[in-house]
N, C-alpha and C positions, 0 to 999 in steps of 0.2 A: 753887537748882536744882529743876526742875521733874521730882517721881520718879514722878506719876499715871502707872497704866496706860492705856495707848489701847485703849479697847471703839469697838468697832463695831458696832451694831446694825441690821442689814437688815428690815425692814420694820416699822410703824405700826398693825398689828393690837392686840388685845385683852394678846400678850403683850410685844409690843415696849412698847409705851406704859407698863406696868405694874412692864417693868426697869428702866426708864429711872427712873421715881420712887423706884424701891427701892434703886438702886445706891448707893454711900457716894459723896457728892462729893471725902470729902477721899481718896480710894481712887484713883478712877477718872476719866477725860478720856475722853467718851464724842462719838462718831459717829455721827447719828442718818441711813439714808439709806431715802429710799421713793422713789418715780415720782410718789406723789403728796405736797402740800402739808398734807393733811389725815387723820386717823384718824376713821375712819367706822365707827359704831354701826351694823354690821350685822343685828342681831335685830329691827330695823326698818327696813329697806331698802323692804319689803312696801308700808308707809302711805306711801311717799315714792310708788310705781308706783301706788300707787290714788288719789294724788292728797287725803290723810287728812291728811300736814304737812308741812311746807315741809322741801326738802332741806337748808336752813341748821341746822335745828335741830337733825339728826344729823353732823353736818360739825364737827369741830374744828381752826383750823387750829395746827400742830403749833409753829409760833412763840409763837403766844397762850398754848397749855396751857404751854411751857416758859420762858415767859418771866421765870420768876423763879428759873432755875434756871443758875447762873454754867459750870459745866463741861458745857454739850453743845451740839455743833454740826450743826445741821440742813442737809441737802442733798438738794435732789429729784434724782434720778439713778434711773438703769435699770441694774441689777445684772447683768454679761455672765459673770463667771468670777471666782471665787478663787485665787490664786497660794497654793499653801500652803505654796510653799518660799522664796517673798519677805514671806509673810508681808502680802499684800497683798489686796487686795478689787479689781476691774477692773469701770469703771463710764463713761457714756458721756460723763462729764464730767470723769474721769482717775483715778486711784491714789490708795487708801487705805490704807496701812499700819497693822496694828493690833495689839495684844498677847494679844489675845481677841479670835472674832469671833461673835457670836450672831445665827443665822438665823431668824425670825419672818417668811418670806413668805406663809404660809399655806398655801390653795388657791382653782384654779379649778375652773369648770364641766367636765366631764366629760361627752363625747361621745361617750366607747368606738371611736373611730376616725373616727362616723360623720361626716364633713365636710360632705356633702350638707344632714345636719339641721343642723349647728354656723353652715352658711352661711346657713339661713332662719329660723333661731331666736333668739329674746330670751334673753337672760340674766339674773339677780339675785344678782351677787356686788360690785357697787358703786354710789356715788351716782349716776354716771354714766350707769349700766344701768336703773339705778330711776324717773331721767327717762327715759331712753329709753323703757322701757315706758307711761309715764305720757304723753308724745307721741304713743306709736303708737295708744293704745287713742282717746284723745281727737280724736286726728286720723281715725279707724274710724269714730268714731259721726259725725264731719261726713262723712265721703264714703257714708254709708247712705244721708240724707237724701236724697241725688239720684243712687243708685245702682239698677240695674235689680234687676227682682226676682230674677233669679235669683242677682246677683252678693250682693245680700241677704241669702238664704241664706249663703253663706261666710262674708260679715264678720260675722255675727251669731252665731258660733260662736271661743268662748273657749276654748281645748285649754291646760291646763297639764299637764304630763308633770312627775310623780313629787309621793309627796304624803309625803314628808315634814313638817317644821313649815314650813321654807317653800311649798312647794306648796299644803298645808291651809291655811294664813297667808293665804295669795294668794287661792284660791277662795273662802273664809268674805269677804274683804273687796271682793272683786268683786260676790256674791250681795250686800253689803248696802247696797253704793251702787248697783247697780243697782235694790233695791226700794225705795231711798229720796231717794237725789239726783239720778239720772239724767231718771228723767223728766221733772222739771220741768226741766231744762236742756234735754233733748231731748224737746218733746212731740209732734213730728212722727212718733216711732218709736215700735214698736211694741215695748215691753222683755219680753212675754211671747214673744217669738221669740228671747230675746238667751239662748243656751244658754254656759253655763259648764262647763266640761268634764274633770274631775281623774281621769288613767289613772297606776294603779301597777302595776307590775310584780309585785310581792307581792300578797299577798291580802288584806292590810290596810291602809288608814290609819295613818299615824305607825308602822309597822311596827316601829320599834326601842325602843318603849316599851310600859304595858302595855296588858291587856286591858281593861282598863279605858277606859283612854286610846285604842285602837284603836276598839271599840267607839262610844265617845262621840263621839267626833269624825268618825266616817261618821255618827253617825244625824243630831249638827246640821248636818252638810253638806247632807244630803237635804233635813232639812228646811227648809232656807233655798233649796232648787231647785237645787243641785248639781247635778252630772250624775256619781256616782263609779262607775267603772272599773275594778276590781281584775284580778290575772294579766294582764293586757298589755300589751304592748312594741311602741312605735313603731319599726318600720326604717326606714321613710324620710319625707320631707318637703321637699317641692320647692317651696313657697309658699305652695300653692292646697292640694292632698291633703293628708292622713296616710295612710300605710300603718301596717298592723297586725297582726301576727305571726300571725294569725288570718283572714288575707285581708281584714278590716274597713277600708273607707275613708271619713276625715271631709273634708269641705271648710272649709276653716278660712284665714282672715288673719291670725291669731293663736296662735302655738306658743312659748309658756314656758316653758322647760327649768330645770327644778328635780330631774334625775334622778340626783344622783350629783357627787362633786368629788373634784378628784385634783390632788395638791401644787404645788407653785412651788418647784421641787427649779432649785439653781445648778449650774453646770458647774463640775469642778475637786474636787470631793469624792472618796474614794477608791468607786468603782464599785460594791463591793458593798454599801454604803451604803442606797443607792436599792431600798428594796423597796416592797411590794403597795401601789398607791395614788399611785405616786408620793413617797412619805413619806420622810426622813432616818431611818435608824435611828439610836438613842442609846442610851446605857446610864442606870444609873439618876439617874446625876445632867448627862441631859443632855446629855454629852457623844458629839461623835458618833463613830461606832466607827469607832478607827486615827487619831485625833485627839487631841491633848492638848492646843491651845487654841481647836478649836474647839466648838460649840456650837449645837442647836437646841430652841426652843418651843415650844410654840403645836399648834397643827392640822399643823403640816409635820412636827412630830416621831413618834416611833414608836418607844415606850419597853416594851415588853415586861417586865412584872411577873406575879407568881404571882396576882394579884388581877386582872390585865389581861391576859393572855397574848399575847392578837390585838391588843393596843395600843389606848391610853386612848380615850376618845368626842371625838370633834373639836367642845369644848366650850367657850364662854368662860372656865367658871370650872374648867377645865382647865389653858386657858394662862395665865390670871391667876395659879391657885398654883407653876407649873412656872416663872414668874418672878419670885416669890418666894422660892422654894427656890434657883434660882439665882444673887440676887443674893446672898444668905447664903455659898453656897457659892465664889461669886468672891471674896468678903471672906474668909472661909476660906484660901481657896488664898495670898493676901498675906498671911495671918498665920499662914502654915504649922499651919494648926487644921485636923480630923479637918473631911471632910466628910461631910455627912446625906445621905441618897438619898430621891429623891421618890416619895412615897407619896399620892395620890390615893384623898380620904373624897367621895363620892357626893353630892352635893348634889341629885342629881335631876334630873330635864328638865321644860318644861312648853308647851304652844303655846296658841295664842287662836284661837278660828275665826271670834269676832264678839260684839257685845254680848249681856254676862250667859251669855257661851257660852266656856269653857275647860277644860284638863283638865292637870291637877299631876300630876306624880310627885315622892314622897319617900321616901325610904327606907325609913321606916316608918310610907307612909298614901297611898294614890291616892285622889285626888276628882277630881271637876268639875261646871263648873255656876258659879253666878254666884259665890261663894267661893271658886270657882278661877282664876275671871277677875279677881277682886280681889287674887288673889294675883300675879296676873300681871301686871299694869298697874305695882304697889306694886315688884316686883323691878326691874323692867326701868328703872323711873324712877329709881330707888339707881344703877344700872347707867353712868348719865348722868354726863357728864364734870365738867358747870358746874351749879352752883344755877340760873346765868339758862336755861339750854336747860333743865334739869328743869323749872320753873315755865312757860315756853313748850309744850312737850309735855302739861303736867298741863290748862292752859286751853283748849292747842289740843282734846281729847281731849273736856273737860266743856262746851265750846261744840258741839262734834261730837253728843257724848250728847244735851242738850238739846233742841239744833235741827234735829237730822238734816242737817246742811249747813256745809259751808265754802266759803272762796271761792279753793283753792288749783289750780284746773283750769284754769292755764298751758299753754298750748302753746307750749314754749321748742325754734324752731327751730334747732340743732346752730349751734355755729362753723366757719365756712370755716378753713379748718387754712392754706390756702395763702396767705390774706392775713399768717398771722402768720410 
């Protein structure tokens, strides 16, 4: 007789994927469901929109990584509600009864209500989005070519909104194929017209790390022809304008919203749950509060510690050890053992703005500069699911260094939804 518990795990982020490896087979019959087929390396989403490496190479599909793994069952489905009194998961593909159910949806893009900009705005929170942008900007520089001058002006202005590591991420790798691969692809345009344009709300760069880090990373923006923006806020964006809290208006074809994300919170949780951000409160081990089997990870959780008060950084190697800790701690719970509560040690932050240009944080040593760009290429590649995509990234990267060029500037137009 079969005595495994039924885990259920809602989504294919950094800590779904992580419990899933950690959990005891002979423990556990687990349920693996996401919307999509694959776990996607978001800390480079960026190279995918700037057209740097093929979206295949961040894309794992969720079958391949587990396929050698006898207790879990993968199902692409849209998560609508939690039954917590049947003990079930409600999804668009039917009913999943579970004995634990751990939430790892993460988060989305964050509009602050504004719909107007959410309806004219690109996004970077998936593969999908990452081609998207890599279409739109590709598809920009062909309609320049034979567009009038004034409409010129507009498309030749790149507005990203919030500069974060992605936002900085974004601009440092739009300045560096613009000064270096674009032209020869487009020699009819004029690329000293083509304004890049990165507006934070705060007064600095990378705002949540340090001065160091803030510093460095506006002066190599600049100096790669940035256009940085600090203290301003977009209110509206209707296509063609930016408005700006300050009366300031841009003419732009291009608005990249990197300003902010907020949870992927399910219905059926108990209400006061759901605090600032959109986020699941949990207690220390996870569990979420007024629950006793369920359970959330990752970037959706919101764990309030003496060390963390405002709740942990929405970090990968956040949600990497927070399922860790609670794959121990479900093992725990079957063998009626004392469980540990999760304690988060700092590993740091770090962003890339462009070659020979990055900037580390570590607990105990901020640099940047080309040592820190080494340091960063070197994580991010450990970070990589397969030997074969680590060794595809490392060449795509050192062909990229060398030549200044790849040949990955596809313009892959969307699937008709209604054929299929």
């Amino acid at each position: 007789m079969d005595t495994k518990k039924k885990i259920v795990i809602v989504g294919s982020g950094f800590a779904g994927i992580r419990l899933v490896n950690e959990l005891d087979e002979k423990l556990f019959e687990i349920t693996l469901l996401d919307k999509l087929n694959n776990h996607q390396f978001q800390p480079l989403l960026y190279q995918v929109a700037t057209a740097q490496i093929d979206p295949s190479s961040i894309s794992f599909p969720l079958r391949s990584v587990f396929k050698k793994k006898k207790n879990i069952h993968i199902r692409i489905a849209e998560v609508s509600k939690v039954d917590r009194e049947q003990k079930e998961v409600i999804t668009n593909i039917g009913n999943f009864a579970y004995d634990y159910l751990v939430i790892g949806t993460g988060c989305k893009s964050n509009f602050f209500g504004n719909t107007q900009i959410e309806n004219h705005s690109l996004t970077l929170k998936s593969t999908s989005d990452a081609i998207a942008i890599r279409n739109h900007i590709l598809l920009t520089f062909e309609r320049i070519i034979s567009a009038s001058e004034q409409e010129k002006e507009r498309l030749l202005n790149i507005l990203i909104v919030g500069a974060g590591p992605t936002g900085v991420e974004l601009a440092g790798a739009f300045a560096e194929i613009k000064n270096t691969v674009l032209p020869k692809d487009y020699p009819d345009i004029d690329f000293k017209k083509l304004k890049i344009i990165l507006v934070e709300g705060s007064q600095n760069t990378l705002n949540n790390m340090s001065d160091t880090a803030k510093n460095a990373s506006q002066k190599y923006l600049q100096e790669m022809g940035v256009v940085v923006r600090t203290g301003l806020h977009m209110t509206s964006y209707d296509g063609e304008i930016a408005v700006f809290n300050n009366g300031e208006e841009i003419k732009t074809g291009t608005v990249i919203w990197a300003a902010g994300i907020t949870g992927n919170a399910i219905e059926g949780l108990p209400e006061n749950t759901i605090v600032r951000g959109n986020r699941i409160h949990v207690d220390r081990y996870n569990r979420v509060l007024g629950c006793v089997d369920v359970f959330a990870i990752g970037d959706i959780a919101y764990m309030e510690t003496p060390k963390y008060p405002n709740g942990h950084p929405q970090l990968a190697n956040v949600a990497i050890n927070q399922a860790i800790r609670l794959a121990k701690n479900l093992k725990a719970i079957e063998q009626n053992k004392d469980l540990i509560e999760f304690e988060y040690k700092d590993l740091g932050s770090m962003a890339t703005i462009g070659n020979h240009k990055a900037v580390v944080d570590l607990p105990f040593i901020k640099f940047e500069g080309y040592f820190a760009w080494i340091v960063w290429m070197f994580l991010h590649l450990m970070l990589i699911l397969t030997i074969k995509n680590k060794l595809i990234i490392f060449l795509n990267w050192a062909w990229r260094y060398f030549t200044k060029d790849n040949s990955l500037r596809l313009i892959l137009p969307p699937v008709n939804n209604n054929k299929l």
